[in-house]
N, C-alpha and C positions, 0 to 999 in steps of 0.2 A: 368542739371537736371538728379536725379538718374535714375537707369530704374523702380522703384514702381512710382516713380511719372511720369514719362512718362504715363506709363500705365495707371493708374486715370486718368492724362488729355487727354489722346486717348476716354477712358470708357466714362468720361465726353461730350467729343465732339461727341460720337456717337450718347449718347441718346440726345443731342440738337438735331442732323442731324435728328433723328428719329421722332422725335416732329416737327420740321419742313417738315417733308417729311408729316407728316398726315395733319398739318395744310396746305401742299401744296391742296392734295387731298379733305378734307375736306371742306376749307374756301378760296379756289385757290382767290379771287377777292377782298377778306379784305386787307385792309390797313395795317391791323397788320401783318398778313400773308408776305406781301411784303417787311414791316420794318423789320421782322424780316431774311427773307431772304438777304437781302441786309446788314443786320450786318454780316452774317454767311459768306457770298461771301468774304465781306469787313477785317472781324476781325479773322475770324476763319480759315476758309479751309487751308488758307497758312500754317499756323501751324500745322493745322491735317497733312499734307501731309508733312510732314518734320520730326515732330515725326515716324510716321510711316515708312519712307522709312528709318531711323536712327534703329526702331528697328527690321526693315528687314534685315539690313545688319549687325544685328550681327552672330558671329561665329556660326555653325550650332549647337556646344556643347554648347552654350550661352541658344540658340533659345531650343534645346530641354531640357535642364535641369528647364528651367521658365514652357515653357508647362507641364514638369510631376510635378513642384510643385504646378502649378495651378488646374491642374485637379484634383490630389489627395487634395487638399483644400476643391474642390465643390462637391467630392463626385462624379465625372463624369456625375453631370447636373447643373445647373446654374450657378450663377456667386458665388467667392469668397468672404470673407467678402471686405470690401472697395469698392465692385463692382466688382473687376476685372475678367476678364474669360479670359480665354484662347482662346476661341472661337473668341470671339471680338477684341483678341488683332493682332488676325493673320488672319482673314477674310479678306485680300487683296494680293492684286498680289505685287510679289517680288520677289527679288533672293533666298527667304528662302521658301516661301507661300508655296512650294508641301511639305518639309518637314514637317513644321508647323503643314498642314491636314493634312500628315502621323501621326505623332506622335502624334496627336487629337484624329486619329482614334487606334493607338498604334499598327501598323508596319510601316516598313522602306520603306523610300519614294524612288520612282526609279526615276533614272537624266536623 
């Protein structure tokens, strides 16, 4: 999978996590609620977490050259067109993630 589609299907999988996290809160005792959590447990996670630690571990000049071309996409708020942000793609812990939020915030990350 390239790394744009990576990205999409990371973007992807957030906003399901993110639906399901309010349907957690929200509707905790529905049936739907629980089906759908147990798809997400079943079908999904393994994946998110595999893409992600994949585009953690690219080169740090890999890692920041995608972040400056995603922020400058969004104008330095929201997400890019097809969804993608910056923000969301490196919102997790990794061998990259301090850089990631350095170069989010646009200075250099200390090791």
């Amino acid at each position: 999978m390239e790394l744009r589609a990576q990205e999409q299907r990371l973007v992807q999988i957030r906003r399901q996590a993110t639906l399901l996290a309010v349907a957690l809160v929200s509707e905790p005792f529905s049936a739907a609620t629980d089906e759908r959590l147990r798809l997400y447990v079943t079908e999904v996670a393994d994946e998110a977490q595999m893409l992600a630690r994949k585009l953690l571990e690219l080169p740090e000049e890999v890692l920041r050259s995608r972040i400056s071309e995603l922020s400058s996409r969004r104008g330095g708020r929201g997400a890019v067109s097809g969804g993608t942000s910056a923000v969301l793609l490196f919102d997790a812990p990794g061998k990259h993630a301090g850089i990631a939020r350095a170069a989010l915030r646009g200075r250099k990350a200390t090791r």
